[in-house]
N, CA and C atoms of all chains as a GROMACS GRO file, in nm:
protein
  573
    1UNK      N    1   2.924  11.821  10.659
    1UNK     CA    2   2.834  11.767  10.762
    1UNK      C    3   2.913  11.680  10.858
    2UNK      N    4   2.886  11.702  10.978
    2UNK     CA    5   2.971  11.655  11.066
    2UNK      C    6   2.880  11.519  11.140
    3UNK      N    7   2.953  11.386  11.139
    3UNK     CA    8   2.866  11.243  11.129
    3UNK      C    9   2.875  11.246  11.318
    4UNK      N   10   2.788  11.241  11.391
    4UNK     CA   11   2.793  11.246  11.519
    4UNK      C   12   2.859  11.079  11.551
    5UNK      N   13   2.908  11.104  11.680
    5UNK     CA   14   3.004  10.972  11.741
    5UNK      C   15   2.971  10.969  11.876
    6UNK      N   16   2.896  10.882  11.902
    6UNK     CA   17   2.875  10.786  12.027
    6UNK      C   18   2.955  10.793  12.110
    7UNK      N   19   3.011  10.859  12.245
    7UNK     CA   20   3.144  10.810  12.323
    7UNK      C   21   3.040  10.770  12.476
    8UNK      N   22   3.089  10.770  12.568
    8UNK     CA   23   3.053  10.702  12.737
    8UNK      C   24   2.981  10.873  12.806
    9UNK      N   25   2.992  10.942  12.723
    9UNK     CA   26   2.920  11.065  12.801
    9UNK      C   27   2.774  11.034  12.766
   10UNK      N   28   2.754  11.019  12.648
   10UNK     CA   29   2.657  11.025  12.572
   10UNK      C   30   2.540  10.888  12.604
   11UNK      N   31   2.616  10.800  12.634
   11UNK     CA   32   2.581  10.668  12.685
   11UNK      C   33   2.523  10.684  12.812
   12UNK      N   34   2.586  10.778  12.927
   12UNK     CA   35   2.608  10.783  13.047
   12UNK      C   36   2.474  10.886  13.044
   13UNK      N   37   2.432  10.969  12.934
   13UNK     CA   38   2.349  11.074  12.971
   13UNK      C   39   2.190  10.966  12.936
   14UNK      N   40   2.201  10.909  12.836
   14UNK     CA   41   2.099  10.763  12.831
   14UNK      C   42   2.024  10.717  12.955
   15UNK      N   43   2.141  10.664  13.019
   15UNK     CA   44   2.152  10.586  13.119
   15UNK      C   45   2.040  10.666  13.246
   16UNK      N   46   2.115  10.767  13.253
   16UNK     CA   47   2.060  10.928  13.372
   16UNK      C   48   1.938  10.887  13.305
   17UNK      N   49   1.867  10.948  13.190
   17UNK     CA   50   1.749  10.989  13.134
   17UNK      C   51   1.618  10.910  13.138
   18UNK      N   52   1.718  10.774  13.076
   18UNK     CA   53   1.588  10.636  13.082
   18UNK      C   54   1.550  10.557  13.241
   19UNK      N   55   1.654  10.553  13.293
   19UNK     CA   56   1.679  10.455  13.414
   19UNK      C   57   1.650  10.554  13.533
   20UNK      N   58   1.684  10.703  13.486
   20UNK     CA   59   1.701  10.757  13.654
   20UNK      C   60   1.816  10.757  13.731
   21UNK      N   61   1.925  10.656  13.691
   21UNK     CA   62   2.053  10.657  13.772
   21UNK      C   63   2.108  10.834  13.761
   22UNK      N   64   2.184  10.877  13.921
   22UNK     CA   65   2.242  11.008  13.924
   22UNK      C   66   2.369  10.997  13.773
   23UNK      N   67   2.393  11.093  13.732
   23UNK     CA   68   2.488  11.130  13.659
   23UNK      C   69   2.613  11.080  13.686
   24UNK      N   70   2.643  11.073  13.839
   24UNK     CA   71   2.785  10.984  13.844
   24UNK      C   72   2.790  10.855  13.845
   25UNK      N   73   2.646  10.795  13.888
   25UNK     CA   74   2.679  10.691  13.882
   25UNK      C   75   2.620  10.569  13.730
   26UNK      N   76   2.549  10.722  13.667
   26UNK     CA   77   2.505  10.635  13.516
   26UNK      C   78   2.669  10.627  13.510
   27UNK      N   79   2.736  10.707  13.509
   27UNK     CA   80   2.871  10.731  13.442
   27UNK      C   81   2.979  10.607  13.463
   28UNK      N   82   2.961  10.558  13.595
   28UNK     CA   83   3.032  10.459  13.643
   28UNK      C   84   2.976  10.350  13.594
   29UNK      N   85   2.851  10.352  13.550
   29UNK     CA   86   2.783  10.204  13.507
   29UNK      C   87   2.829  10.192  13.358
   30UNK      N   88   2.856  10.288  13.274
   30UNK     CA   89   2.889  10.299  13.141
   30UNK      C   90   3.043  10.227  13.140
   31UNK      N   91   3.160  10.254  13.234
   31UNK     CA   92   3.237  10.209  13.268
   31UNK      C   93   3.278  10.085  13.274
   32UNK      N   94   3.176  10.009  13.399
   32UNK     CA   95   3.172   9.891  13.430
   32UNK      C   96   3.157   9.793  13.325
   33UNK      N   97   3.047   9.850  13.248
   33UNK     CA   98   3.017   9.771  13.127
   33UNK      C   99   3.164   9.756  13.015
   34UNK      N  100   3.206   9.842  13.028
   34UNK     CA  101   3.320   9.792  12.935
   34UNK      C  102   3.386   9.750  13.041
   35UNK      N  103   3.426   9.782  13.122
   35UNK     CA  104   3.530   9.680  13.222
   35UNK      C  105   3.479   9.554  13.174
   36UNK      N  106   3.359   9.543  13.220
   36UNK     CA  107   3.344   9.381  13.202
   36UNK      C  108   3.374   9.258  13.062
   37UNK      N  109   3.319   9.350  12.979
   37UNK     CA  110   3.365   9.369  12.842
   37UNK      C  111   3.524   9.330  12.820
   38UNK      N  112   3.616   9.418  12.894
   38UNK     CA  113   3.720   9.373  12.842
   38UNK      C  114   3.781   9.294  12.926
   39UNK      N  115   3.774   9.253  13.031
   39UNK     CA  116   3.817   9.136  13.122
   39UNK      C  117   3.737   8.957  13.070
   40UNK      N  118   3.630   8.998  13.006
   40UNK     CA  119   3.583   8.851  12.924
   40UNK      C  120   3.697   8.851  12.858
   41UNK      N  121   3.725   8.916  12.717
   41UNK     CA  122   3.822   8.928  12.657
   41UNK      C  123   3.944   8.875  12.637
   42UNK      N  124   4.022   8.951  12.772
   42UNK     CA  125   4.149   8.947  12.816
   42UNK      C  126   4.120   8.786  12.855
   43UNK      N  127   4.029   8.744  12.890
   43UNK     CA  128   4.038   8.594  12.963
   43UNK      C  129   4.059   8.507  12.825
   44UNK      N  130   3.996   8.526  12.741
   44UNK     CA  131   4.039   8.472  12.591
   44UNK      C  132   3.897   8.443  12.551
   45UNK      N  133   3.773   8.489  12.651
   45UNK     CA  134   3.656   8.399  12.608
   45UNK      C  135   3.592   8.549  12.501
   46UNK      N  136   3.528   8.452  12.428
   46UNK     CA  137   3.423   8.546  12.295
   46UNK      C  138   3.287   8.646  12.362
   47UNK      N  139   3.218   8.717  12.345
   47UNK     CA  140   3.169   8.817  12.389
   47UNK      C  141   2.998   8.744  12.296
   48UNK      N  142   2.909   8.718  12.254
   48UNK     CA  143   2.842   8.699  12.196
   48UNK      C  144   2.673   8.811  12.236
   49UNK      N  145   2.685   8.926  12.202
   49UNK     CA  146   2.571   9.018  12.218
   49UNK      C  147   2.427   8.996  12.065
   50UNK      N  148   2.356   8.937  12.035
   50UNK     CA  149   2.251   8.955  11.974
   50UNK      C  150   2.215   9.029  11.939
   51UNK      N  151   2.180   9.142  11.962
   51UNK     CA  152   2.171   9.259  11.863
   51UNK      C  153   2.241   9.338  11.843
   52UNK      N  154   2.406   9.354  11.891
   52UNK     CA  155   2.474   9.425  11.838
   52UNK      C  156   2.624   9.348  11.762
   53UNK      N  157   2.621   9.239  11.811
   53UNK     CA  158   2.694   9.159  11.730
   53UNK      C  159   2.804   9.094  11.843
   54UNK      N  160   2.952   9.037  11.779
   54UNK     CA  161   3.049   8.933  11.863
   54UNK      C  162   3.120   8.970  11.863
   55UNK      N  163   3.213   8.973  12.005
   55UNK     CA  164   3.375   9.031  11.968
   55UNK      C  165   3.471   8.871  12.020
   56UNK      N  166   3.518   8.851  11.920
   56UNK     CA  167   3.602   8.750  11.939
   56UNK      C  168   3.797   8.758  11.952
   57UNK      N  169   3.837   8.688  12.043
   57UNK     CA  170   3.964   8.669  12.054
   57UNK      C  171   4.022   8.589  11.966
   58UNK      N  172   4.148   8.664  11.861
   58UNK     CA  173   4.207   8.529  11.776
   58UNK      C  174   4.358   8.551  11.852
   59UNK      N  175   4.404   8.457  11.783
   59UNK     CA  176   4.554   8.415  11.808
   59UNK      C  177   4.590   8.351  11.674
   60UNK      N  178   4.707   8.500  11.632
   60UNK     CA  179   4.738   8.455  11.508
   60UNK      C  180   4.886   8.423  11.543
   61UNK      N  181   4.914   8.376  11.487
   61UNK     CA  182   5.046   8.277  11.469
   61UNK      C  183   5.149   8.367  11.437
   62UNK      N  184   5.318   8.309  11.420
   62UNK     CA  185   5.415   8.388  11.422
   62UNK      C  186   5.396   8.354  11.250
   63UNK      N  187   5.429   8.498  11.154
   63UNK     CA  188   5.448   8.492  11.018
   63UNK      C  189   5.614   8.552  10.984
   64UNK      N  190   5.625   8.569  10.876
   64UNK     CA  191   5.757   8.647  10.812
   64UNK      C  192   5.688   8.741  10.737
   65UNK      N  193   5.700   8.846  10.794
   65UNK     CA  194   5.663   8.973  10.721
   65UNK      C  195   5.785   9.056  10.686
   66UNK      N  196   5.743   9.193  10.619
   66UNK     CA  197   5.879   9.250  10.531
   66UNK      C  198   5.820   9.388  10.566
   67UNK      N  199   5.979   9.425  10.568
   67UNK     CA  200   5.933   9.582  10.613
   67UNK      C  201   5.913   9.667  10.495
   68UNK      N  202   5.822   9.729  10.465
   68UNK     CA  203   5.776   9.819  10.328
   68UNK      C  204   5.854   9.916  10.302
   69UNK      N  205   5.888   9.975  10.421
   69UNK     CA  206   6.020  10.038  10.383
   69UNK      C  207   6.155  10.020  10.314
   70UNK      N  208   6.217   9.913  10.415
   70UNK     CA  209   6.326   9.906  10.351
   70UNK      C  210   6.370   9.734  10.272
   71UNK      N  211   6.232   9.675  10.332
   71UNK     CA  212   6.239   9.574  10.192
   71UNK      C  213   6.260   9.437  10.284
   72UNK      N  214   6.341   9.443  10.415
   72UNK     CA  215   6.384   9.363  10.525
   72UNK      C  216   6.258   9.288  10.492
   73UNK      N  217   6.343   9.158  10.536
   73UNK     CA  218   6.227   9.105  10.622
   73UNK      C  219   6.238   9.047  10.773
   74UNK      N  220   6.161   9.041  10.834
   74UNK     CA  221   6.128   9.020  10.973
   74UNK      C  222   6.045   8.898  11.018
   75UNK      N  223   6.069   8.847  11.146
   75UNK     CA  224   5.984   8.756  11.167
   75UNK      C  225   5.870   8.835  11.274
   76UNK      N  226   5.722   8.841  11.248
   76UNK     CA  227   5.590   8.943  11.321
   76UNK      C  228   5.600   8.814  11.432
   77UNK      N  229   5.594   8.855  11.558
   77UNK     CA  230   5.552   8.732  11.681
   77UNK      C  231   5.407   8.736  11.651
   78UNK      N  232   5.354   8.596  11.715
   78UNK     CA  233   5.257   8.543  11.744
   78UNK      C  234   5.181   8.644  11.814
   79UNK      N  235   5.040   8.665  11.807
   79UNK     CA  236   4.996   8.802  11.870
   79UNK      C  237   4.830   8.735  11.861
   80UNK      N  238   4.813   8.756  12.005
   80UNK     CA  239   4.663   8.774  11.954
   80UNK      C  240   4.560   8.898  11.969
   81UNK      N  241   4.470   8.927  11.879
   81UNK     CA  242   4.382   9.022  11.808
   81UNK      C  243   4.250   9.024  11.854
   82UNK      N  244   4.155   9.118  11.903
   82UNK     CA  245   4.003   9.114  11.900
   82UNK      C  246   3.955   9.171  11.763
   83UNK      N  247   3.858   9.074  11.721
   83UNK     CA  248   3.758   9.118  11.615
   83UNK      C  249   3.670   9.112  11.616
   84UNK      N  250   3.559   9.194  11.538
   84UNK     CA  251   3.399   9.198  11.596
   84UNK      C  252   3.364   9.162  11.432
   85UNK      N  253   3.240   9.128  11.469
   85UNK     CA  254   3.176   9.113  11.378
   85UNK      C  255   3.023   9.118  11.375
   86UNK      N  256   2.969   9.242  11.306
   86UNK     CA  257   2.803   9.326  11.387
   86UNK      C  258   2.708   9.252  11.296
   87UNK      N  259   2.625   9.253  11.375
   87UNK     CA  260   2.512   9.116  11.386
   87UNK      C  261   2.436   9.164  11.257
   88UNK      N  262   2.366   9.007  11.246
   88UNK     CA  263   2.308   9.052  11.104
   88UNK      C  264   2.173   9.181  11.121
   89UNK      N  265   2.140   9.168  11.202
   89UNK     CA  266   2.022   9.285  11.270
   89UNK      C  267   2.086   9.445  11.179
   90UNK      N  268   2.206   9.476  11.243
   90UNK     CA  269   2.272   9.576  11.252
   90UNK      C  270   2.331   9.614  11.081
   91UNK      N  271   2.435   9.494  11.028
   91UNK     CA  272   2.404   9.522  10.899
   91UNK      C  273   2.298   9.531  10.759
   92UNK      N  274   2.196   9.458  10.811
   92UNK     CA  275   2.090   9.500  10.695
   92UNK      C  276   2.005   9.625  10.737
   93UNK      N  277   2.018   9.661  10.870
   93UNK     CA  278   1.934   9.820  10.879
   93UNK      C  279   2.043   9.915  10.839
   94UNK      N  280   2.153   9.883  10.849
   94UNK     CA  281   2.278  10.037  10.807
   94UNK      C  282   2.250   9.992  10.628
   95UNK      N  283   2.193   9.912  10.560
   95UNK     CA  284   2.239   9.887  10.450
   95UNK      C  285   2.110   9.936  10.391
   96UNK      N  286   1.971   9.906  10.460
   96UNK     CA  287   1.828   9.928  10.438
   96UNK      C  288   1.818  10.046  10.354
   97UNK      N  289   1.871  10.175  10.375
   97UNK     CA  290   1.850  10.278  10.283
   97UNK      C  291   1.787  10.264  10.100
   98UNK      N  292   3.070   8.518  12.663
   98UNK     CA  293   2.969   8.546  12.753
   98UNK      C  294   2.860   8.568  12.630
   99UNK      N  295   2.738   8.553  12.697
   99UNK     CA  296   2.628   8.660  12.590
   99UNK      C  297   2.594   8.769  12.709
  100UNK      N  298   2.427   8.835  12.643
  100UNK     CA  299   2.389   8.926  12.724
  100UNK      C  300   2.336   8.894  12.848
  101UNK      N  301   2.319   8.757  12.886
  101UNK     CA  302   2.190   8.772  13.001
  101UNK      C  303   2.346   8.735  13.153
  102UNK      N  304   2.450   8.694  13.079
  102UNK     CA  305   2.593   8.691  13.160
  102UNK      C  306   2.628   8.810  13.169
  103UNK      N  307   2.666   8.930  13.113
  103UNK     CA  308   2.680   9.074  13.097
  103UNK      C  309   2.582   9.094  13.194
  104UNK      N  310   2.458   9.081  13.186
  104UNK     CA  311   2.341   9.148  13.315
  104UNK      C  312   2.388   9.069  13.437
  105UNK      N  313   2.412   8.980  13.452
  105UNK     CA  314   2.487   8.915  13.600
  105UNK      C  315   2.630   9.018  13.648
  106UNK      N  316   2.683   8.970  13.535
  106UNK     CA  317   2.836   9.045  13.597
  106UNK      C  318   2.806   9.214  13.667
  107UNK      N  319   2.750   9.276  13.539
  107UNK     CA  320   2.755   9.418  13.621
  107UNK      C  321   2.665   9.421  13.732
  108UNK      N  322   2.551   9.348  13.724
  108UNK     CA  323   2.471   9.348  13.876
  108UNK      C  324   2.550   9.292  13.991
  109UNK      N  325   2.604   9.222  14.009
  109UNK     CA  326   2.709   9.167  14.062
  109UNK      C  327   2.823   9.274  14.116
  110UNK      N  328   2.918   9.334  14.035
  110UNK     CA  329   3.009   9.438  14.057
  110UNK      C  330   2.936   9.550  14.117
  111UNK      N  331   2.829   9.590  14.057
  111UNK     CA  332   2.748   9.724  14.086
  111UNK      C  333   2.695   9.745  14.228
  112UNK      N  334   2.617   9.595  14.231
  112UNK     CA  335   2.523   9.576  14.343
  112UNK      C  336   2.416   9.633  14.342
  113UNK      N  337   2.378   9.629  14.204
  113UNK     CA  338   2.236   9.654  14.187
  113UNK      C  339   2.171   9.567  14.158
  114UNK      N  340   2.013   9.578  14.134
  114UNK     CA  341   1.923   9.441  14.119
  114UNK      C  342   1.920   9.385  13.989
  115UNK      N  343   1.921   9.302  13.974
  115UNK     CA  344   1.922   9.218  13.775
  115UNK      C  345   1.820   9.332  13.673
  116UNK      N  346   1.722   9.350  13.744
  116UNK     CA  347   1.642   9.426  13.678
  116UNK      C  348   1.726   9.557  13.585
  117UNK      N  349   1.765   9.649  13.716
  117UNK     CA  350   1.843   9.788  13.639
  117UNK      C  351   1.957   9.717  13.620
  118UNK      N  352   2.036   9.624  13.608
  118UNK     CA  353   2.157   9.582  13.542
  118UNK      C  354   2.097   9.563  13.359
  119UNK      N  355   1.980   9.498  13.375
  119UNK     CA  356   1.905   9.487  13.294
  119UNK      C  357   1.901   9.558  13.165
  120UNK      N  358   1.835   9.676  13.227
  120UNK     CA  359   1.757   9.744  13.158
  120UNK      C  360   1.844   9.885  13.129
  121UNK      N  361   1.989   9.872  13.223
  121UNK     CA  362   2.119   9.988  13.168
  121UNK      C  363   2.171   9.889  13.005
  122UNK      N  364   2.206   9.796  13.056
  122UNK     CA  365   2.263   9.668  12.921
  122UNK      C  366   2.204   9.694  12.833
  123UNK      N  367   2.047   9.680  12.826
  123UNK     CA  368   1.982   9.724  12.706
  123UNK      C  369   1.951   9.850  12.666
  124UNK      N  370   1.980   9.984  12.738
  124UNK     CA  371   1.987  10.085  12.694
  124UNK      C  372   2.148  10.130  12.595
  125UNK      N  373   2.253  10.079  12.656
  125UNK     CA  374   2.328  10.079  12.584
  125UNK      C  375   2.391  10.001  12.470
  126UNK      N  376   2.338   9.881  12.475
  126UNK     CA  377   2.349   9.820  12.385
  126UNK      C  378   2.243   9.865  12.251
  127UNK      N  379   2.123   9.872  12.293
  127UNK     CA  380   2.026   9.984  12.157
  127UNK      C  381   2.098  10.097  12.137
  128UNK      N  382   2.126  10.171  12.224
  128UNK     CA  383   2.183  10.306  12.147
  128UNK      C  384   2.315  10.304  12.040
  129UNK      N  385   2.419  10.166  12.080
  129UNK     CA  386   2.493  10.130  12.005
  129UNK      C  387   2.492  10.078  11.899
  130UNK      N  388   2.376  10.019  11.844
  130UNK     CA  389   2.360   9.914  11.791
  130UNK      C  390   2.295  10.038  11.686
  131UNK      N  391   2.189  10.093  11.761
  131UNK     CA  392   2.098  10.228  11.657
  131UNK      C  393   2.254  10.319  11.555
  132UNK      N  394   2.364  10.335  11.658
  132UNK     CA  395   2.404  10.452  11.594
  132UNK      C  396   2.497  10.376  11.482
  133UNK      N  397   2.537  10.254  11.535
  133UNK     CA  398   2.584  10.192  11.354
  133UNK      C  399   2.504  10.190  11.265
  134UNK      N  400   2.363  10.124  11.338
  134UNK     CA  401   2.248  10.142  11.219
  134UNK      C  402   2.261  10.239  11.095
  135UNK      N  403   2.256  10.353  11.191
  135UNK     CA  404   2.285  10.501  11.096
  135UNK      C  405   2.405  10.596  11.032
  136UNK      N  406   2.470  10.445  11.061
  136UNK     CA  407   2.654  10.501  11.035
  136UNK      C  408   2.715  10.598  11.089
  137UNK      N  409   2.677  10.590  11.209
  137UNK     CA  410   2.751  10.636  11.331
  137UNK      C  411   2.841  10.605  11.357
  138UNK      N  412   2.976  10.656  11.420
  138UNK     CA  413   3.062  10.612  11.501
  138UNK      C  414   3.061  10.625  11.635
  139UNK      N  415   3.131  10.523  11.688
  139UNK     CA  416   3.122  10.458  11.841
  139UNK      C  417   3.275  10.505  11.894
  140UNK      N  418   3.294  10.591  11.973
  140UNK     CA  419   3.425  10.549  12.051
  140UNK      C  420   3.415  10.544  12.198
  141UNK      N  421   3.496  10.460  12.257
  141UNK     CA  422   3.506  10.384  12.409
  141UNK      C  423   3.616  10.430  12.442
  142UNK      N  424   3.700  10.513  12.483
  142UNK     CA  425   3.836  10.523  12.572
  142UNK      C  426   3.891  10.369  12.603
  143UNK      N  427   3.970  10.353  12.564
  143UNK     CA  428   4.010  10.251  12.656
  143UNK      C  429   3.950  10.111  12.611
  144UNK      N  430   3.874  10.103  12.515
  144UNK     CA  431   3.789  10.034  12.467
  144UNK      C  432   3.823  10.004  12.306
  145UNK      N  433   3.777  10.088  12.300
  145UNK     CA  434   3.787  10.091  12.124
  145UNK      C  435   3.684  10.140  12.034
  146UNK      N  436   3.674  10.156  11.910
  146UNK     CA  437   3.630  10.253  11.849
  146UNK      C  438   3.558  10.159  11.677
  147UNK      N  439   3.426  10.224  11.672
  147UNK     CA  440   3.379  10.149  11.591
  147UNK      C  441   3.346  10.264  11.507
  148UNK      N  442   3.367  10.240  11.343
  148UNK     CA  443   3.404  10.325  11.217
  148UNK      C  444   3.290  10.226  11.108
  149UNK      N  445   3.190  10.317  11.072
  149UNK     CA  446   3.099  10.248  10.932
  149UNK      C  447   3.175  10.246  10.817
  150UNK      N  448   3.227  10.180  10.731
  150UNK     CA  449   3.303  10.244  10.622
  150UNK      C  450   3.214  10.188  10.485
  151UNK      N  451   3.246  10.230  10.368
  151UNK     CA  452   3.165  10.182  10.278
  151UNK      C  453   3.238  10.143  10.191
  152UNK      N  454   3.167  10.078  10.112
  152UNK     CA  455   3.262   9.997   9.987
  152UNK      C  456   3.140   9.993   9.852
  153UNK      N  457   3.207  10.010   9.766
  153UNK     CA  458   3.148  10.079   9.595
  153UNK      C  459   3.116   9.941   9.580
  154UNK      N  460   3.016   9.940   9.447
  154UNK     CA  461   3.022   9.753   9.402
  154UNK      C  462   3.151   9.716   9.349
  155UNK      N  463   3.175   9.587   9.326
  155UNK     CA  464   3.272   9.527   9.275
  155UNK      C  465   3.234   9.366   9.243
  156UNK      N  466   3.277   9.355   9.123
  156UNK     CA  467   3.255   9.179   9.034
  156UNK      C  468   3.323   9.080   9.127
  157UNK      N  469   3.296   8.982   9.245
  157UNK     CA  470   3.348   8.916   9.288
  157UNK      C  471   3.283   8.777   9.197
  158UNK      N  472   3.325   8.702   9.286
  158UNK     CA  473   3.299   8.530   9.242
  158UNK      C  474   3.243   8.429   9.323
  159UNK      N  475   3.194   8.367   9.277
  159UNK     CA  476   3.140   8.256   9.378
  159UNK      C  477   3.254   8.181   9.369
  160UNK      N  478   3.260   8.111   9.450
  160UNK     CA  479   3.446   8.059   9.510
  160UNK      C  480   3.377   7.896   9.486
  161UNK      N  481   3.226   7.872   9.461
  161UNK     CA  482   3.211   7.750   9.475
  161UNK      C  483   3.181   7.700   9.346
  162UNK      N  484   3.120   7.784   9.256
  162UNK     CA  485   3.089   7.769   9.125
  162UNK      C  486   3.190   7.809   9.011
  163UNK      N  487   3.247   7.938   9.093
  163UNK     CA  488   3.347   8.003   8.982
  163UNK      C  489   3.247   8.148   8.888
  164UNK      N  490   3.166   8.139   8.908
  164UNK     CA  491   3.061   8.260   8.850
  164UNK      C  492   3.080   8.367   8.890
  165UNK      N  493   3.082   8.450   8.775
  165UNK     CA  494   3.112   8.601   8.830
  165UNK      C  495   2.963   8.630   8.873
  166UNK      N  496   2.968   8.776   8.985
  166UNK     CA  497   2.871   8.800   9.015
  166UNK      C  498   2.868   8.945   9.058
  167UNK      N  499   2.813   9.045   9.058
  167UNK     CA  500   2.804   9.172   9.066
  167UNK      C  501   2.791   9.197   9.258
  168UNK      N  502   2.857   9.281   9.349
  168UNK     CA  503   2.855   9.271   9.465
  168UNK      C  504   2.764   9.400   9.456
  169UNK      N  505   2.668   9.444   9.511
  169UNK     CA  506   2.604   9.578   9.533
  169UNK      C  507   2.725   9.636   9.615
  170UNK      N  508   2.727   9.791   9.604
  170UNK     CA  509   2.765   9.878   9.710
  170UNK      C  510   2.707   9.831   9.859
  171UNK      N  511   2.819   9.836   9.996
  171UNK     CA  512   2.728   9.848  10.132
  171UNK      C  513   2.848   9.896  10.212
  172UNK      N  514   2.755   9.944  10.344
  172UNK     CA  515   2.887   9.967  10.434
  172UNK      C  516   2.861   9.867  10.551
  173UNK      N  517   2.914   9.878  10.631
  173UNK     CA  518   2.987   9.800  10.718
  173UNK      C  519   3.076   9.839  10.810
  174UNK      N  520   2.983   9.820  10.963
  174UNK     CA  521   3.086   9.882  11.071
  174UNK      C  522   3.218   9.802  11.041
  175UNK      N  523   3.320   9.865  11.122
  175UNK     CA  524   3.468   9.827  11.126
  175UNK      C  525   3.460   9.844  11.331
  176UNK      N  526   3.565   9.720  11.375
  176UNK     CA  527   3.588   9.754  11.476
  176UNK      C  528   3.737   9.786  11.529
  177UNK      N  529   3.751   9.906  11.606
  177UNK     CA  530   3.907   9.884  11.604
  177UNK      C  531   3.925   9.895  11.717
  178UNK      N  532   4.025   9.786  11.805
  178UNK     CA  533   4.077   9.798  11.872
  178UNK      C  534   4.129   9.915  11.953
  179UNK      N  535   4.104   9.983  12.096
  179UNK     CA  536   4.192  10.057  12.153
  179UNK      C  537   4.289  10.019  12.192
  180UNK      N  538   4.405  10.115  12.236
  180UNK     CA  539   4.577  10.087  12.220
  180UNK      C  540   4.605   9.986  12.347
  181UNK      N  541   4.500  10.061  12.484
  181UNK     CA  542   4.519   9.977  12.614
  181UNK      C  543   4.502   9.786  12.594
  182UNK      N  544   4.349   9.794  12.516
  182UNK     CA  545   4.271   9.682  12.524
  182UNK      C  546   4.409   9.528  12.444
  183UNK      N  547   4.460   9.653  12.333
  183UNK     CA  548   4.526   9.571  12.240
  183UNK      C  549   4.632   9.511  12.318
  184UNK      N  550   4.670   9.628  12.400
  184UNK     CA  551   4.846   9.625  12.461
  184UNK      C  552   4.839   9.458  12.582
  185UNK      N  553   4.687   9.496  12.620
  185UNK     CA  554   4.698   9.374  12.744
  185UNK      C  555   4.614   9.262  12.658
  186UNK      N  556   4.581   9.281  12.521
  186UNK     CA  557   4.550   9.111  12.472
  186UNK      C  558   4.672   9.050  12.448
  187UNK      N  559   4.760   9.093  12.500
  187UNK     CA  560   4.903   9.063  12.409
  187UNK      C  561   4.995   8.981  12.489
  188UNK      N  562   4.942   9.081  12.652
  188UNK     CA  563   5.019   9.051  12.751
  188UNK      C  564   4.923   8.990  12.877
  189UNK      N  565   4.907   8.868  12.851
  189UNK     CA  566   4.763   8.849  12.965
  189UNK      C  567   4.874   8.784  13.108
  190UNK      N  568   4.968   8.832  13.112
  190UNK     CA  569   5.032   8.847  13.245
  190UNK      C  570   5.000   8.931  13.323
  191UNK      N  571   4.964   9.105  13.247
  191UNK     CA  572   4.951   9.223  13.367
  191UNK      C  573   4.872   9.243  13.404
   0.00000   0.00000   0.00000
């Protein structure tokens, strides 16, 4: 059984269906929305959506990690990471079954 | 940001009225939100890609008492990063 996956077409055909926007420009609005999305982001600020949950910016620090391969170790730079974390809405209905 | 900042910004960029900034935000945000519901996966180009994964029970602990305690089975979206999104959290020069 093949688990269907959500991408910006599918979003974009939503968009057309419910709203009425033409096809190119649901398409461009599907877009924008993540543009915007990831320019909060990139700015370092947190994303906070309510019913679908938070995407937050960390900044993790420089560690000493080891290479699994050959055993080395290395120093990992300082890097920072987005992580989400889906709202409580979202995990007790995927869990509801 | 939350959502009612998300309905500014794209009305804003778009130049459409708050209303259909509105009411696109909340169409896609339900349809997203529905298809984790149902352990769906999400992918965004350029964005990133959201994966339900599941996990069996397992005996964890209360970290405050020290009590063992039985975890039920559940799943749980995962979010992962796309390669672009990652490449410029890294580098907020470009």
């Amino acid at each position: 059984m093949k688990r269907s996956n959500l991408t910006r077409k599918e979003l974009a055909q939503l968009i057309n269906e419910k709203i009425g926007f033409s096809q190119r420009s649901a398409g461009e609005l599907v877009d924008t929305v993540f543009d915007v999305l990831k320019k909060t982001l990139l700015k370092g600020d947190s994303i906070k959506l309510v019913q679908f949950g938070t995407f937050t910016v960390r900044n993790k620090s420089s560690r000493v990690g080891r290479n699994p391969r050959t055993g080395e170790t290395m120093e990992i730079s300082k890097r920072n990471m987005v992580s989400f974390r889906p709202s409580k809405v979202v995990r007790e209905r995927l869990n509801s079954e | 940001m939350n959502k009612s900042e998300l309905i500014e910004a794209l009305a804003e960029e778009l130049k459409v009225p708050l209303r259909d900034a509105s009411s696109a935000a909340t169409t896609i945000l339900d349809a997203m939100a529905d298809a984790l519901a149902n352990g769906e996966s999400i992918e965004i180009r350029g964005f990133g890609s959201f994966v339900v994964k599941e996990y069996g029970s397992y005996y964890g602990r209360n970290p405050k008492t020290g009590e063992k305690i039985k975890v039920k089975p559940k799943k749980l979206p995962f979010f992962k990063v796309g390669k672009e999104l990652k490449e410029q959290v890294n580098n907020p020069a470009k």
